[in-house]
C-alpha positions in Angstrom: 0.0 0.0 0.0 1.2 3.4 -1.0 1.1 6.6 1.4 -1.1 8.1 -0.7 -3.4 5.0 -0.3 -2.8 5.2 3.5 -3.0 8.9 4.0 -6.9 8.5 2.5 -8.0 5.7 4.4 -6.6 7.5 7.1 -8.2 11.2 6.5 -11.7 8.6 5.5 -11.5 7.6 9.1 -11.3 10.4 10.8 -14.1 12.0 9.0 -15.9 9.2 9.8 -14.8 9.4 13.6 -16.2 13.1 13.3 -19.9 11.9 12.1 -19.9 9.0 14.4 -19.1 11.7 17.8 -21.2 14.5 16.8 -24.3 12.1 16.2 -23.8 10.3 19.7 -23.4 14.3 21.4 -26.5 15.5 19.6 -28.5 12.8 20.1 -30.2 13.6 23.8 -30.4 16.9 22.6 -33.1 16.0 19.5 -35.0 13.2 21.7 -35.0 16.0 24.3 -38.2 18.0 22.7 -39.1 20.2 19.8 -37.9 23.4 21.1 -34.9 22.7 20.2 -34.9 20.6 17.5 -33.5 23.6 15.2 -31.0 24.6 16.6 -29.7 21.4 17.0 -30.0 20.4 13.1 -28.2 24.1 12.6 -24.8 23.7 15.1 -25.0 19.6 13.8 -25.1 20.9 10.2 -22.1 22.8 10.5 -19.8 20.7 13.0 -20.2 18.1 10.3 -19.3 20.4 7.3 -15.7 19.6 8.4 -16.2 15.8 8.3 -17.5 15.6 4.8 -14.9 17.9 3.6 -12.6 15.1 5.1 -14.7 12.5 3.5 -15.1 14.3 -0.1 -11.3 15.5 -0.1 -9.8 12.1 1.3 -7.6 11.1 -2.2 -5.8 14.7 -2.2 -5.6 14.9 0.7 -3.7 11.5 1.0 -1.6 12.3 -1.9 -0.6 15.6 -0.5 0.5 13.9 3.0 2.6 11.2 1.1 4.1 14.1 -0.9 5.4 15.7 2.0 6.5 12.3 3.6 8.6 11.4 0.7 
């Protein structure tokens, strides 16, 4: 396996890591009641936006980490 192979699983877990923790943190907060339902889906919305950029950008990412481990 390359590092470029390596770096993008690696960046793929982490985003992954990211969904998986905000879902269990927000989760009391939209079985709590409706109230505050929207807020939740707003500060969940954008604490993921960083996770899915992780996700969408994992090959260049990868090849950019075994670049500068070369």
């Amino acid at each position: 396996m390359t590092y470029a192979g390596l770096g993008a699983i690696l960046f793929r877990l982490v985003g992954l890591l990211l969904i998986g923790s905000v879902l269990i943190v927000l989760l009391p907060a939209l079985t709590s009641g409706s109230s505050i339902q929207g807020q939740v889906a707003l500060v969940g919305g954008i604490t993921l936006l960083p996770a899915v950029v992780l996700i969408v950008a994992s090959k260049p990412l990868g090849r950019a980490l075994a670049a500068g481990l070369e």
